[in-house]
C-alpha positions in Angstrom: 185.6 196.3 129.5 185.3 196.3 133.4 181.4 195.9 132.8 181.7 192.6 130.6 184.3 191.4 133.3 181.9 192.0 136.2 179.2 190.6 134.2 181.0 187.9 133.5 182.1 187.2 136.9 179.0 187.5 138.3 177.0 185.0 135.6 180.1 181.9 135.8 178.7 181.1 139.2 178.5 177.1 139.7 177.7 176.6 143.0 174.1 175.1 141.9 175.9 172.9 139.3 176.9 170.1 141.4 173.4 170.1 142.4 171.6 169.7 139.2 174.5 166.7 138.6 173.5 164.7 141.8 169.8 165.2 140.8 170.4 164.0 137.3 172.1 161.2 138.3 169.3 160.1 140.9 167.0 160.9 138.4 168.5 158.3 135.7 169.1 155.5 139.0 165.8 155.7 139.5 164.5 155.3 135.9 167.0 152.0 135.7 165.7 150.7 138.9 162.0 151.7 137.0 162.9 149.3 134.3 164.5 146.8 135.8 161.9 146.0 138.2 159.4 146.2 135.1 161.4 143.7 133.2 161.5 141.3 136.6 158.6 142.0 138.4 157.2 138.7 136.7 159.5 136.5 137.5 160.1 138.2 140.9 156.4 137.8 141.7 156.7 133.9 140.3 159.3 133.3 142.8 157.3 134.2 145.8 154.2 132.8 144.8 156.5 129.5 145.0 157.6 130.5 148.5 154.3 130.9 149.8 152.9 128.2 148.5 155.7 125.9 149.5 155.6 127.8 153.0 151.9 126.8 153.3 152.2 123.1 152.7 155.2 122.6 155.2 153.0 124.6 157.8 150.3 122.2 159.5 
């Protein structure tokens, strides 16, 4: 019984577990920044082609 308590002891360790959390939840941030910039990287280009081009013709 000692040996399966040892074992055990030895095998619940969970100091990499908060770890693998952080890095899991970067990892989904990053794929929701990933699409969100897919789904508005159109209109975000759009709106600074209107900036430059409005930029250009108030410059002399």
């Amino acid at each position: 019984m000692a040996f399966f308590t040892n074992l055990f002891a030895r095998t619940s360790d969970e100091e990499g577990q908060g770890l693998t959390e952080y890095a899991l939840i970067i990892a989904l941030i990053a794929v929701a920044v990933v699409g969100l910039l897919g789904g508005l990287g159109t209109q975000i280009g759009t709106a600074f082609t209107s900036i430059t081009t409005s930029l250009a013709a108030a410059l002399p």
